[in-house]
PyMOL CGO cylinders between C-alpha atoms (Angstrom):
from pymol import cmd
from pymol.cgo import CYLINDER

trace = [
    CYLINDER, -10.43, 32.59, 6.56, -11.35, 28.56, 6.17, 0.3, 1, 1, 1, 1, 1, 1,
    CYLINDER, -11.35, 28.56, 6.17, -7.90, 27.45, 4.16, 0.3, 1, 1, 1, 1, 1, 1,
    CYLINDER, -7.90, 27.45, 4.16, -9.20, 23.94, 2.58, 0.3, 1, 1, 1, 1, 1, 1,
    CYLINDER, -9.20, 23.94, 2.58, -6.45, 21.18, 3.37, 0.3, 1, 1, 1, 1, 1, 1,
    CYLINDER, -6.45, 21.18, 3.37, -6.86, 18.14, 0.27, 0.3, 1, 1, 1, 1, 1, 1,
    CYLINDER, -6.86, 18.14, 0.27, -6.13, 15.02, 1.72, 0.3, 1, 1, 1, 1, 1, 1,
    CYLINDER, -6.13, 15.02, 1.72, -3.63, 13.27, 1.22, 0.3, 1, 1, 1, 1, 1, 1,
    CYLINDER, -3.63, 13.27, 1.22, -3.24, 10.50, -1.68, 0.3, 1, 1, 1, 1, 1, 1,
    CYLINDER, -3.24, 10.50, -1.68, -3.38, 7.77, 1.47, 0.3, 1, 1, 1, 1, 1, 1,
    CYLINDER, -3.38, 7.77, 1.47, -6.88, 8.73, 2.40, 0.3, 1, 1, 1, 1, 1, 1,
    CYLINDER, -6.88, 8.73, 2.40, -7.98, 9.18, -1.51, 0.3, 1, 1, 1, 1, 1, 1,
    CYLINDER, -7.98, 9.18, -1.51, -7.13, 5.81, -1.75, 0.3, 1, 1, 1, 1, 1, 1,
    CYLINDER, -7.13, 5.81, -1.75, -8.56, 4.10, 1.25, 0.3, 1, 1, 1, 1, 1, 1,
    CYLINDER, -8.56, 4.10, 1.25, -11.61, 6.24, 0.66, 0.3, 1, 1, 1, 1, 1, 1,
    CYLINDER, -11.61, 6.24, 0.66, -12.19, 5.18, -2.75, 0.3, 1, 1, 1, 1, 1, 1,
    CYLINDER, -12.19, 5.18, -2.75, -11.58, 2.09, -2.04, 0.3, 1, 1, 1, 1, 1, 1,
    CYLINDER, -11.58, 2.09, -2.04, -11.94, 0.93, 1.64, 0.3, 1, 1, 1, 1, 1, 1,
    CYLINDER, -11.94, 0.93, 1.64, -10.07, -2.85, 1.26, 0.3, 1, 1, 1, 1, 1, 1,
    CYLINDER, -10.07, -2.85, 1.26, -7.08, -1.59, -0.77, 0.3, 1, 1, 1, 1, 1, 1,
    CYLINDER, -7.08, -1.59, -0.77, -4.70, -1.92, 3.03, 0.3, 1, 1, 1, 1, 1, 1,
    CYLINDER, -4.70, -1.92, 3.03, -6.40, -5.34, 3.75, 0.3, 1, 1, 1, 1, 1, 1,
    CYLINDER, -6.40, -5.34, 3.75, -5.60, -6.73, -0.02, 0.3, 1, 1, 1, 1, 1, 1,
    CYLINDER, -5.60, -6.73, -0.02, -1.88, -5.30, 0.76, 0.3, 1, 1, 1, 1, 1, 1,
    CYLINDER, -1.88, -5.30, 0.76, -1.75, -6.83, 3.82, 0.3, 1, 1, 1, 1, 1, 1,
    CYLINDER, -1.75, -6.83, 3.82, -2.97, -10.38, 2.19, 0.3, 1, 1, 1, 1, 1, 1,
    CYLINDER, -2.97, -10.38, 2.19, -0.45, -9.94, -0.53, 0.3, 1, 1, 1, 1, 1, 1,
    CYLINDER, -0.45, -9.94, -0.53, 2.78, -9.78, 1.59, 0.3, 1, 1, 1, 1, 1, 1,
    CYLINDER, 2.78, -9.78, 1.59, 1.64, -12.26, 3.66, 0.3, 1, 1, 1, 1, 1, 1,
    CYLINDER, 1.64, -12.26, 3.66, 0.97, -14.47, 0.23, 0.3, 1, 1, 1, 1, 1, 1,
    CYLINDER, 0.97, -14.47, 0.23, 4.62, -13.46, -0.71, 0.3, 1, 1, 1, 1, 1, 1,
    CYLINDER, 4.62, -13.46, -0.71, 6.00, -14.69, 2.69, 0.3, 1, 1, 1, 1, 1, 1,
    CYLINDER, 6.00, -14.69, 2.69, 4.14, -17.76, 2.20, 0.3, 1, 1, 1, 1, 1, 1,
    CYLINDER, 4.14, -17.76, 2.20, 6.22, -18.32, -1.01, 0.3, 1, 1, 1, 1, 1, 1,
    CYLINDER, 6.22, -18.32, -1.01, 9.45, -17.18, 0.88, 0.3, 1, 1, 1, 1, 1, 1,
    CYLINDER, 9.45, -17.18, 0.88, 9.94, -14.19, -1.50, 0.3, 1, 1, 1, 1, 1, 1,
    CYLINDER, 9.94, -14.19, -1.50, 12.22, -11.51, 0.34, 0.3, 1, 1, 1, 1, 1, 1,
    CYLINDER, 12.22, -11.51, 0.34, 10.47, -9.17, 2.19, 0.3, 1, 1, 1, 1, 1, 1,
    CYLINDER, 10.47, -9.17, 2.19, 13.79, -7.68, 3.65, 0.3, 1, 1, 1, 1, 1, 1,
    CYLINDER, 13.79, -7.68, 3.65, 15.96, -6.82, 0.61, 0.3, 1, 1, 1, 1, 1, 1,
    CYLINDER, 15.96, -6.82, 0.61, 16.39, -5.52, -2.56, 0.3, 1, 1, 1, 1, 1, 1,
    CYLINDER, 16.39, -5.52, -2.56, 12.93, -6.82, -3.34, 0.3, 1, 1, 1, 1, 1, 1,
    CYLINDER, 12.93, -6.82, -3.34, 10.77, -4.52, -1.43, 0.3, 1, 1, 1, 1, 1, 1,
    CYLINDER, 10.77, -4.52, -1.43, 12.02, -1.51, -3.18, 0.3, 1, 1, 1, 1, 1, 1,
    CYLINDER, 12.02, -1.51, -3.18, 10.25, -2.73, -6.39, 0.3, 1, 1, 1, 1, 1, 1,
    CYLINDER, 10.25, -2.73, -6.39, 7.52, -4.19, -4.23, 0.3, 1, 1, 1, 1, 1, 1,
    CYLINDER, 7.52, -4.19, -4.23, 6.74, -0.58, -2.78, 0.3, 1, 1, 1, 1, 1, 1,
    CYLINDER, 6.74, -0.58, -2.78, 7.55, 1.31, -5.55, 0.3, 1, 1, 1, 1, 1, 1,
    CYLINDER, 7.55, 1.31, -5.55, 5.00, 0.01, -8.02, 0.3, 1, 1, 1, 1, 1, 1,
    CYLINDER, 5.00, 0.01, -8.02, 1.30, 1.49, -8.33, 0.3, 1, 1, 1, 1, 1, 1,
    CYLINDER, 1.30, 1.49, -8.33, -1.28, 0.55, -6.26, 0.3, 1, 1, 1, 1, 1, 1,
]
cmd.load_cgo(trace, "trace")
C-alpha cells in the first residue's frame, strides 16, 4: 500500500512561491534597522499574522 503524505503548509508555501523565506528574512532585518523589538511582545503579532 503507497499511503500519500501532503506536505506540509511550509513547503506549499515555499513551493508556490520560492522567495517568500528571503522576503521574511529582508523584513526583520528592515524592522531591526528601525529598532522595532524583535525580542518581546512584538513578535507574537509579528509571527502570528498571514503570510
Amino acid at each position: 500500500m503507497n499511503a500519500s503524505v501532503e506536505p506540509s503548509q511550509w513547503v506549499q508555501i515555499t513551493r508556490d512561491d520560492p522567495d517568500h523565506s528571503h522576503r521574511d528574512a529582508q523584513r526583520f532585518r528592515d524592522m531591526a534597522a528601525a529598532g522595532d523589538d524583535l525580542a518581546g511582545g512584538f513578535m507574537v503579532t509579528v509571527l502570528s499574522r498571514p503570510g
